[in-house]
N, C-alpha and C positions, 0 to 999 in steps of 0.2 A: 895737061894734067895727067896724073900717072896714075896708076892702082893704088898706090900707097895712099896717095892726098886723097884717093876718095872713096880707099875705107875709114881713112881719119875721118872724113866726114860724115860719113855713113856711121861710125860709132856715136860721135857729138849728136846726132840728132837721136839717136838711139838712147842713149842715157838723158839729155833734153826731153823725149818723152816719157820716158819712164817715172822721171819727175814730177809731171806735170798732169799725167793723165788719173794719179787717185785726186787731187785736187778737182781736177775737171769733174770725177762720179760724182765726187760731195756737192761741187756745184750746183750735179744736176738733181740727184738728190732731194734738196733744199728747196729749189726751185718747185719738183713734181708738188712738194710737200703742201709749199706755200701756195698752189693753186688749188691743194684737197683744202688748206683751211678755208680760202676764201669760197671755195664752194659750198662746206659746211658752213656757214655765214647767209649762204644764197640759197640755202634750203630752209635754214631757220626764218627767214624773213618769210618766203614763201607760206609756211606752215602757219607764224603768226597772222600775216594778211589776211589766209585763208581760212583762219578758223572764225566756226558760224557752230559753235557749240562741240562741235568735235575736231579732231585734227584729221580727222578718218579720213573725209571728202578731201580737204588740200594733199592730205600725204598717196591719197592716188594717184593723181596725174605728175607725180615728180618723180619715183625714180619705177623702173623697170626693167628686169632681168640686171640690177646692178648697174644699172646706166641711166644718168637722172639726164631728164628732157632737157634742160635749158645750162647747163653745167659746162665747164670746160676741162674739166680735167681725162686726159687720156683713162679708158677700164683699163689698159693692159696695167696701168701703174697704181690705181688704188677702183676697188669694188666698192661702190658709196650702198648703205642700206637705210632704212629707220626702222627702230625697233623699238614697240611691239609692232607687227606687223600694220597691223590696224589700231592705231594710235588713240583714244578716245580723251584723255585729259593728260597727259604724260607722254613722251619721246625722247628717244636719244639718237641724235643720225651720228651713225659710224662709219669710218673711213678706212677700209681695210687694206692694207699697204700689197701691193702683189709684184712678186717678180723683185729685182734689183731696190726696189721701195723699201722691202722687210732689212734693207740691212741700215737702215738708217740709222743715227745714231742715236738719235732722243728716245728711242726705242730699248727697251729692257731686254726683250726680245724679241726672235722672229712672229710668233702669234698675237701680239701685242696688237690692236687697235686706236686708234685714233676716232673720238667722242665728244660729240658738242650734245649736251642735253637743252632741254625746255628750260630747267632755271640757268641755264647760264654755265654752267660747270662743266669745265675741258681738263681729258684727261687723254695723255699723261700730259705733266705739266710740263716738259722740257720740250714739247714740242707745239707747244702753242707759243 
């Protein structure tokens, strides 16, 4: 094999990834995304289970410092919260997108959150 044949190759796989790898971010993207909604799913069940007059007592032991107990999703990719802090007949658990997340595309823009309320109402809508 010579120099020649295997910068030829060395270019082919260079432009072959360069193709391939914004596909791959969006993949992964999509994916982080789809494991914040189903968490937001696994925090509202939580909360419903756990409500005994207030949501106060369930929404204590689920999330802290940003990081909810029983959850899968990576903190470095989204900060899960519920707000109002101390929840008593109303919540909204929010999914705050961090790092390489915020560029996602259902997203209007970077400070934009992701919201699952107590009645049901997910916003924004292109990414549910």
């Amino acid at each position: 094999m010579t120099l020649i044949e295997l910068m030829i190759t060395v270019v082919i796989i260079g432009i072959l990834a360069s193709m391939t790898y914004p596909s791959y971010t969006q993949y992964s993207i999509k994916a982080n995304r789809s494991a914040a909604l189903a968490d937001l799913a696994k925090i509202q069940l939580h909360l419903e289970s756990g409500y005994n007059g207030s949501y106060a007592s369930a929404a204590s032991g689920v999330i802290s410092s940003s990081t909810c107990s029983f959850c899968e999703i990576d903190t470095s990719k989204y900060s899960l919260s519920i707000s109002p802090a101390n929840p008593t007949s109303d919540y909204v658990i929010i999914a705050d997108p961090q790092g390489r997340q915020e560029n996602d595309s259902c997203l209007s823009n970077t400070s934009e959150v992701i919201t699952l309320s107590k009645t049901g109402a997910k916003s924004p809508a292109d990414c549910w």
